[in-house]
N, C-alpha and C positions, 0 to 999 in steps of 0.2 A: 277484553276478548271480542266483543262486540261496538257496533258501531256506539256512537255516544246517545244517551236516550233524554229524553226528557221526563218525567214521571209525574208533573203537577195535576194536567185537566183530569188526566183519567183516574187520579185516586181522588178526588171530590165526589163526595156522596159514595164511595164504597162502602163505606159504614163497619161494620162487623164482618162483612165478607173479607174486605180488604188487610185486617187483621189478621183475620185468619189467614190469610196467605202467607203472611212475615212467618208466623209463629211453623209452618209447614218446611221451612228450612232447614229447623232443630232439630222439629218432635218428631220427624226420622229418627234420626241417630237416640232421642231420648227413648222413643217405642222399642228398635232393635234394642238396646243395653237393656230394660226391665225385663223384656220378652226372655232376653237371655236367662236372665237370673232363676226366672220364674219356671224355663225350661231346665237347668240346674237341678234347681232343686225336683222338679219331677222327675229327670233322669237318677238320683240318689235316691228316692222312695221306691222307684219302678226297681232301680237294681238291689233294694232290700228286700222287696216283693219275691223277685229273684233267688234270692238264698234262701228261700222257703223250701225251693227242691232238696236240698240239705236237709229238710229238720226244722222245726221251731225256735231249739237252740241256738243253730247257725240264724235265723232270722232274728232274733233279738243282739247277737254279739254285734250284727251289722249296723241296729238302731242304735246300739248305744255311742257308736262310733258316728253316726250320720247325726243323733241330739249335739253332740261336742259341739260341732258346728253352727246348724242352723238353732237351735235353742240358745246360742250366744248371743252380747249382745250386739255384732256387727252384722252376723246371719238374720239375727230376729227382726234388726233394721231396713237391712236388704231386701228381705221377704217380703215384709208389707209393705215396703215402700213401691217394691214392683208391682206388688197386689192392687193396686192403687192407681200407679200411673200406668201401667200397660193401658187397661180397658179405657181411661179416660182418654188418653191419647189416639188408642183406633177407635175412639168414638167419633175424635174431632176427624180423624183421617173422612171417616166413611162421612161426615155429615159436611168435610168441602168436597165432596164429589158432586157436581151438577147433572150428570148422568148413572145410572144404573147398569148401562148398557155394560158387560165387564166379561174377562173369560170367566166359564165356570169354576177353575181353581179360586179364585177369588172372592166368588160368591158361595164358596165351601167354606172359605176360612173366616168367612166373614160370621156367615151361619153359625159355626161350631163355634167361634166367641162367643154369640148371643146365649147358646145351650150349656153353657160350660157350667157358669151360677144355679142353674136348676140344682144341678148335683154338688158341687164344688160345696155352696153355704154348708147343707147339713153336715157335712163332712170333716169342716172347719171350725164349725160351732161344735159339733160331739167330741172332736177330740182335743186340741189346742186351749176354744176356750173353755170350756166345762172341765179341763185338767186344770186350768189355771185357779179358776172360781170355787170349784169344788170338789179337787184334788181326786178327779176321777182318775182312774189307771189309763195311762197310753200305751203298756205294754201290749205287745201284739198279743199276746195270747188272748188281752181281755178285749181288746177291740177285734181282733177275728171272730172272738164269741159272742159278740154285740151283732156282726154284719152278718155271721153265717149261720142258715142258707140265705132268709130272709131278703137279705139287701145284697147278696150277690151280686145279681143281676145290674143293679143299680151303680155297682162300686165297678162292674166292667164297662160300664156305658161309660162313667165321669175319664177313664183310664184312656179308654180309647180315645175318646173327646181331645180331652188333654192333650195326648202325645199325636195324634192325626195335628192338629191346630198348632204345635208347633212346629212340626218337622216342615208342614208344607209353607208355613214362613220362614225357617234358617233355609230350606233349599234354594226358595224364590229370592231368598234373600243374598247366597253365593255363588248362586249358577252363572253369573255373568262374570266371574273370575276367574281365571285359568286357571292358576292353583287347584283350583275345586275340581277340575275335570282328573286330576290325579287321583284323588282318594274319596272319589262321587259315589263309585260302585261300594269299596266299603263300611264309606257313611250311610245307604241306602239296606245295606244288608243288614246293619245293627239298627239301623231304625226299626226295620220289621222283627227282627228276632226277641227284641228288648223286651218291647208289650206282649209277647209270647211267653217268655220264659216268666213275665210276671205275672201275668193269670196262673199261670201251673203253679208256682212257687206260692200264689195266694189261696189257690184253692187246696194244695198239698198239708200246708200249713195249717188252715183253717179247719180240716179236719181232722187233725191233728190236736188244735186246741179245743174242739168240740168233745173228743174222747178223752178232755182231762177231768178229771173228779174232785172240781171246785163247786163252790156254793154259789146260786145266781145271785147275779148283781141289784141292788135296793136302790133304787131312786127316789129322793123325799119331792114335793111336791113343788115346794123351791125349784128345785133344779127343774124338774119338767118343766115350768111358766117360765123359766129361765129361757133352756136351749127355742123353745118354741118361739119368745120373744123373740130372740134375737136372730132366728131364723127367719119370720115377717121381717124385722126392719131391714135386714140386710139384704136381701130378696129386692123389698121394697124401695130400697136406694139404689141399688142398682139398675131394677127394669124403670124408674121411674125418671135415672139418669136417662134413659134410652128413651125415653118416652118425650124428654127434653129436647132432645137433639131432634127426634123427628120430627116435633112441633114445628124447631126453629128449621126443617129440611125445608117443610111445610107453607109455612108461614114466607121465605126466603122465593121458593115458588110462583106465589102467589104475590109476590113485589115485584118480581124482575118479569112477570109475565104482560104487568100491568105498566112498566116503564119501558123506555125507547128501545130498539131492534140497532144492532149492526150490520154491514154486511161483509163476510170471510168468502175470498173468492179460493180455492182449492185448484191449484193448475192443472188442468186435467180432470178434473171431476165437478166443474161446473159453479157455481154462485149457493151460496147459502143466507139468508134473514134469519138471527139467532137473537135471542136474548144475551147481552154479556155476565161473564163471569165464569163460565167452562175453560176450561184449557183447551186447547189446541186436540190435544188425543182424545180429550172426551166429546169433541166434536165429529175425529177421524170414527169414533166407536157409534154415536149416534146414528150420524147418516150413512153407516155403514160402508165407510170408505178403505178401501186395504192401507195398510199401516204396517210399522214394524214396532215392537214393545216388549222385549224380554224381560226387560226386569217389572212389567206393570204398572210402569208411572212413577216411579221412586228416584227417578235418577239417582242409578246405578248404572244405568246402560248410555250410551248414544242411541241405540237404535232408533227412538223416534225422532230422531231431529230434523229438521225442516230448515228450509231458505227461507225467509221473509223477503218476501220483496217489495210491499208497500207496507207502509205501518211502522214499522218495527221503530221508530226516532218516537212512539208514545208506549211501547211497553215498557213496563218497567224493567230496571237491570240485572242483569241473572243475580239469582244469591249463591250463596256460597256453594254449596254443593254444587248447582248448575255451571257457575262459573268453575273447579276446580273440574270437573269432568271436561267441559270445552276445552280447558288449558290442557288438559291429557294426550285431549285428540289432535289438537294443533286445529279447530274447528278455526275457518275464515270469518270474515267479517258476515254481520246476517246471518248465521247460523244458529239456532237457539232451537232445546229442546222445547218438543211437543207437549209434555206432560207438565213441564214448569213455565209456561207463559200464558195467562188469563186476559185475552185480549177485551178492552175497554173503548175501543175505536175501530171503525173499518181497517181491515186486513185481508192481503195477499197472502198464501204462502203457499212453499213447493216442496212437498216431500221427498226428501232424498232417499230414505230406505224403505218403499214400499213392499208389501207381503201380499199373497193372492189368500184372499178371503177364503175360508172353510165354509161359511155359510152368512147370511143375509145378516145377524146379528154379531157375527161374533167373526176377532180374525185372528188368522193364523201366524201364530211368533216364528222370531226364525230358532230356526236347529240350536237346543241348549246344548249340544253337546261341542259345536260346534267350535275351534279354538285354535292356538298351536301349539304344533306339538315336534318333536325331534325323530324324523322316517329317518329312515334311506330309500331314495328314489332311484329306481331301473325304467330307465326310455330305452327300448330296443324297437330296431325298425332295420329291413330287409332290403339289401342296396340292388341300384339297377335294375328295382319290379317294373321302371317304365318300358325298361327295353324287354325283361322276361315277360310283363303283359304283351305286346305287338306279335312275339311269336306263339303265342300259345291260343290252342282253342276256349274261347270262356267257361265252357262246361270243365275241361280238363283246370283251370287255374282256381276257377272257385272250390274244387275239391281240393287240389293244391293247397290254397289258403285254409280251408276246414281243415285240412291237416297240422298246418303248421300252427292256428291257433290252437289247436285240442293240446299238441304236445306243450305249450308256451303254457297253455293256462294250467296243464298237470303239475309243470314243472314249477310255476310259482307258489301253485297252491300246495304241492309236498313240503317247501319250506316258511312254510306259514306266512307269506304276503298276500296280496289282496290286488287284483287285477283292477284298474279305474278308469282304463279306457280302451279299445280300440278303434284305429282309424287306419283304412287303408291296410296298407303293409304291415305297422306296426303297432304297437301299443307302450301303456304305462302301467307301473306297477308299483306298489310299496310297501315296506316291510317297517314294522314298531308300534301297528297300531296296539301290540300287545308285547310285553315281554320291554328287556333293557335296549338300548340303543344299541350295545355292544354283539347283543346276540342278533338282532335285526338286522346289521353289516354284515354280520357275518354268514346269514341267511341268504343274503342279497346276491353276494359274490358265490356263493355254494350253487345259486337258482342261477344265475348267467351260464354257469360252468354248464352246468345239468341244457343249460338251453344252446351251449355252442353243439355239445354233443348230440344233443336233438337234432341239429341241422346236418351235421357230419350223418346221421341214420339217415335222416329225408335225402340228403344228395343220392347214399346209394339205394334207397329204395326204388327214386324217381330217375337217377343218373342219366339211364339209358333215354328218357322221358323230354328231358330239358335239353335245351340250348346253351345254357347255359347254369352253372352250378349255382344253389344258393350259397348267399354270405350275408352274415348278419352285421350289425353295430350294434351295440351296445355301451350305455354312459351309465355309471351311475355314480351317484354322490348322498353323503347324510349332512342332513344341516335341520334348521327351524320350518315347518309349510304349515299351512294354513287347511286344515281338514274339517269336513261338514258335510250336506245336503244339500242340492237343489232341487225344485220341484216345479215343473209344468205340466198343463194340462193335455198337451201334445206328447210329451216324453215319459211323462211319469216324475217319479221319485229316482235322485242319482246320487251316490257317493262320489264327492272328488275329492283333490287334493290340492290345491294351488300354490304358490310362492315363487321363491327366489331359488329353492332346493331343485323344484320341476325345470326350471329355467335351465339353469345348470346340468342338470344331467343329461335334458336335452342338445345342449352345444358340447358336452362330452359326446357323445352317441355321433352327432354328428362330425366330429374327430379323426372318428371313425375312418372315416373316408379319404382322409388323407394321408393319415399316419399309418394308411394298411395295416390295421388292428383293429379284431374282435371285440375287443373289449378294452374302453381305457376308463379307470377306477380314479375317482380324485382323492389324495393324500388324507384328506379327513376322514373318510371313510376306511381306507386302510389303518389309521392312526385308532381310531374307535373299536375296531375289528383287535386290535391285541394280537394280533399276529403278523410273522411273514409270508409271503410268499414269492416264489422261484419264478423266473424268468421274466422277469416284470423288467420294461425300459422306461425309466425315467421321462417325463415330456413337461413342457411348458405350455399351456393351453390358454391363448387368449379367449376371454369372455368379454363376450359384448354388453359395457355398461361398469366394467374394471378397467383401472389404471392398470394393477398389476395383473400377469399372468398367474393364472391355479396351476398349480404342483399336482400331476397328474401320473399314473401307471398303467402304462398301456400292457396287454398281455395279446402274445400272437395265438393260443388256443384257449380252452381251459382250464383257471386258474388252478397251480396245486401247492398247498403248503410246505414252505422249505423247510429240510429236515431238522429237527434240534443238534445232528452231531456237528452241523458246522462245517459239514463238504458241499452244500448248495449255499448258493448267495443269497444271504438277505436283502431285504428292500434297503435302497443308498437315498439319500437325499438328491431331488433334483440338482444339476448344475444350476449355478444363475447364468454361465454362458450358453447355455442350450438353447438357443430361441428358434430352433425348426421343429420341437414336438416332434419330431420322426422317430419312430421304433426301426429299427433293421430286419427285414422283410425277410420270409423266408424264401422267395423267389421273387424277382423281378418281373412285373406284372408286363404281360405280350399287348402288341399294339391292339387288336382286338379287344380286349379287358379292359382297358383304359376306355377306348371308345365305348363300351359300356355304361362305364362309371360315369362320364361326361354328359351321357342325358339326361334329360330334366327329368329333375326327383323334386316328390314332394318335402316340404320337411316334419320331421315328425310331431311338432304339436303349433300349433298354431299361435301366432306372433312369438316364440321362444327364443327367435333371435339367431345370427349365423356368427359362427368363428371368423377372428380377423383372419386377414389372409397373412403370410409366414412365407418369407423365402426357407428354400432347403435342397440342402446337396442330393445327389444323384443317392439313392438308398443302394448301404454295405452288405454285402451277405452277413447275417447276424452270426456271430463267436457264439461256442458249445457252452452252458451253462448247467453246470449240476451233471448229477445223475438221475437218470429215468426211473420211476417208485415204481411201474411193470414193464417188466422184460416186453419187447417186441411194441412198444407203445409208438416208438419211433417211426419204424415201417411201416408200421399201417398207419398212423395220421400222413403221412407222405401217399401212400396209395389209393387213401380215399381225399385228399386236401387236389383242389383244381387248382388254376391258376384263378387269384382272386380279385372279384370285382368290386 
């Protein structure tokens, strides 16, 4: 994936640092698997905890079912083997970090590992091993009468510890996956709900086995020097594991401070003299340079990758995980992420995905929500405003426009889409950020309809007003776009939408204007929508950037669904001999109208692209189609319809 490296001078004299960098390839993928297990089985104690609201009873039928398991022996192995390698492994994580500099989520979860063992030991020692050693009871009844009230307190700090310390690694750990953006809200709901229903259910429960009329529990003195022992040593191998690691944080400091300096030149942010051995992000995070890092350094993400432009023939060669995410992205030659490359020699590099800092320590990730996802896109824009602006007074147009945006934006927002831009005449809008694709189309085409009609009101409120009538365009299409955030310090915070989806509905829209049609719908979105509808003419719509032409349904008003008995026509399949896209007009546009059309118009979203151009015969008066759903709908869309522009 990358240029060819050399790796000999710079790994002489790395020593133990350099190891540690190999071993950071795996203990990824080894840390998430134990993390898992170990979150597992917390979630199966939390949801026994849970059936406390129940009863005692219902709390104990759930243990015995949840022992089957982890009191096996592939549970009992799994358990402690995670018990084990989690902590060792984010100890080695946190002690190759050469900087501290981190977001706060990180220095929370880091924290709440360190806190876990205060509470975790005593808890592990009183019941597991002192059942084992000397066959004390684990039945909940006798361990809720052991903790309550007493060590309440104590048994809701390790809970929360526990489940906060996990949730905020499995999230950091799928949020850069699309998949995740589907069912993010309802894995973030049972997160919180979980450790709720468990406290109620342990404190229900617990007083419940407080008002049983057993005899209190005798402990021989054995077992006290016992649980106590083994609560010092275990205690004590673990903070002293930690005490280890900081030595050698320490000790590592204080070599690389006293040996030679690099220099990393930052394009755009100036020259740095570092000590080696930091990565690249923990450089960006030092000197406080804007960066991009959603997943936190794990590669998981690309975001922070960077161009090397000198250097790079002495780092060494991605590993696995860096190289299988490069190959994902189709990343060019010199590409290499920031969080996995520890430079050992002078270095250039150039950030490709920078972020605008939140503050002097700490930067700003981009939008986790950020992804794609399946709209349907409506680009409507207002034909001939160059020539309606020349005659109009600007006081009288800017009210104009305040009218016709207020009606546009009611009209999207009654069918639950989401307006994301205006410019000029017109705007964008799109529908799915909620709810199935199916009903999204069909939202989409319901809000054009509702918006032709809105113009047909404005013409005659304003009729007498104008020189000329409005006419809208309208494109829409459903496909893949790309939805998120931007943010400047000028603009503020914006939703947009981008893609291939926007593309297209915009050279729909712009259709518009040739095929003298309000509205032309491309086949996917009709096909998603599950329905038909009446009066639709088939069209062929070159798209710029297609071999073949989109299968498109142009409509001369407001769309309305054909009836089920079978006397209105269904939507037909385009011909493939059709290559003029033309609908059959309801009136032949007057020389006036035309020269209208013909002046410069903006297009409605910037670089979107134009339709090829299409020879096409002289437009037929359009054949009667169906029957009319209200009496009189005829005459009057004829008495308020102008000749159109």
């Amino acid at each position: 994936m990358s240029l060819p490296q050399t790796v000999g001078s710079n790994r002489q004299g790395a020593g133990f640092g350099a190891g540690m960098d190999q071993v950071s390839s795996w203990s990824r993928d080894i840390r998430f698997a134990s993390g898992m297990v170990l979150l597992a089985f917390a979630t199966t104690h939390f949801l026994n905890h849970a059936a406390g609201i129940a009863g005692l009873e219902a709390m104990e039928a759930v243990q015995n079912w949840r022992y089957g398991f982890w009191h096996s022996w592939p549970g009992t192995v799994a358990l402690y083997a995670a018990l084990i390698v989690h902590p060792l492994f984010a100890l080695l994580r946190v002690a190759q970090r050469r900087t501290f500099k981190m977001p706060a989520r990180e220095i929370l979860q880091i924290g709440l590992g360190v806190m876990i063992p205060l509470f975790l030991v005593d808890h592990i020692v009183g019941t597991r091993v002192m059942g084992t050693f000397f066959n004390l009871d684990e039945s909940y009844h006798a361990v809720l009468r052991r903790l309550w009230p007493n060590l309440a307190f104590s048994q809701t700090i390790l809970l929360l510890l526990v489940w906060t310390h996990g949730i905020i690694g499995l999230h950091f750990s799928l949020r850069s996956r699309e998949s995740y953006q589907h069912w993010r809200d309802p894995f973030m709901l049972a997160a919180i709900l979980l450790p709720i229903l468990a406290l109620i259910g342990f404190a229900v429960a617990a007083r419940e086995a407080g008002h049983m009329q057993l005899p209190p529990e005798t402990y021989s003195d054995s077992a006290v020097t016992m649980f106590n022992q083994n609560v010092i040593w275990a205690k004590t191998a673990f903070y002293g594991l930690v005490g280890c690691f900081v030595g050698f944080v320490a000790i590592r400091e204080i070599r690389v401070r006293t040996t030679r300096h690099i220099t990393v030149r930052f394009v755009g942010h100036g020259v740095r003299k570092l000590t080696p051995g930091l990565t690249v992000l923990e450089m960006f995070r030092r000197f406080g340079i804007p960066h991009a890092a959603l997943c936190g350094g794990r590669a998981r993400c690309a975001t922070c990758r960077v161009l090397v432009l000198d250097g790079g023939d002495k780092l060494p060669a991605p590993g696995p995980n860096e190289a299988r995410l490069l190959r994902r992205i189709s990343a060019p030659d010199r590409v290499r992420l920031a969080c996995q490359i520890r430079p050992r020699d002078d270095l250039q590099v150039q950030i490709l995905l920078a972020s605008r800092l939140g503050a002097a320590t700490r930067a700003t990730e981009p939008e986790a929500t950020a992804g794609k996802r399946g709209l349907t896109v409506i680009v409507a824009d207002l034909r001939a405003f160059s020539a309606l602006s020349e005659r109009q007074l600007p006081q009288e147009l800017i009210g104009l426009l305040n009218r016709f945006f207020d009606e546009m934006a009611q009209a999207i927002a009654a069918h639950g889409g989401r307006i994301d831009a205006f410019y000029g005449d017109g705007f964008m809008a799109v529908f799915g950020l909620e709810g199935t694709p199916a009903r999204a189309a069909q939202a989409a085409i319901s809000a054009a309809g509702d918006i032709v009609r809105a113009v047909e009101a404005l013409n005659r409120e304003f009729g007498a007003a104008l020189p000329l009538p409005l006419r809208i365009g309208i494109g829409i299409h459903t496909g893949q776009a790309i939805v998120g955030s931007v943010e400047s310090e000028s603009l503020g915070r914006r939703e947009i939408t981008v893609g291939e989806t926007v593309m297209i509905a915009s050279q729909l829209e712009s259709a518009t204007r040739r095929v003298l049609s309000d509205l032309v719908v491309s086949e996917e979105t009709i096909r998603v929508t599950g329905r038909g509808y009446r009066g639709t003419t088939p069209l062929k719509i070159s798209i710029k950037g297609r071999e073949k032409p989109l299968t498109a349904y142009g409509f001369a008003s407001a769309p309305e669904l054909a009836e089920r008995d079978g006397d209105d026509q269904e939507l037909a399949p385009a011909s493939e001999t059709d290559s003029t896209g033309l609908p059959e007009p309801a009136a032949a546009p007057d020389a006036s109208a035309m020269e209208a059309t013909s002046e410069h118009e903006h297009e409605p979203l910037s670089g979107a692209g134009t339709l090829q151009e299409e020879a096409a015969p002289a437009p037929q008066p359009p054949a009667k189609r169906g029957r009319r759903s209200r009496a009189g709908k005829s005459s009057a869309a004829e008495n308020t319809r102008k000749t159109p522009i």
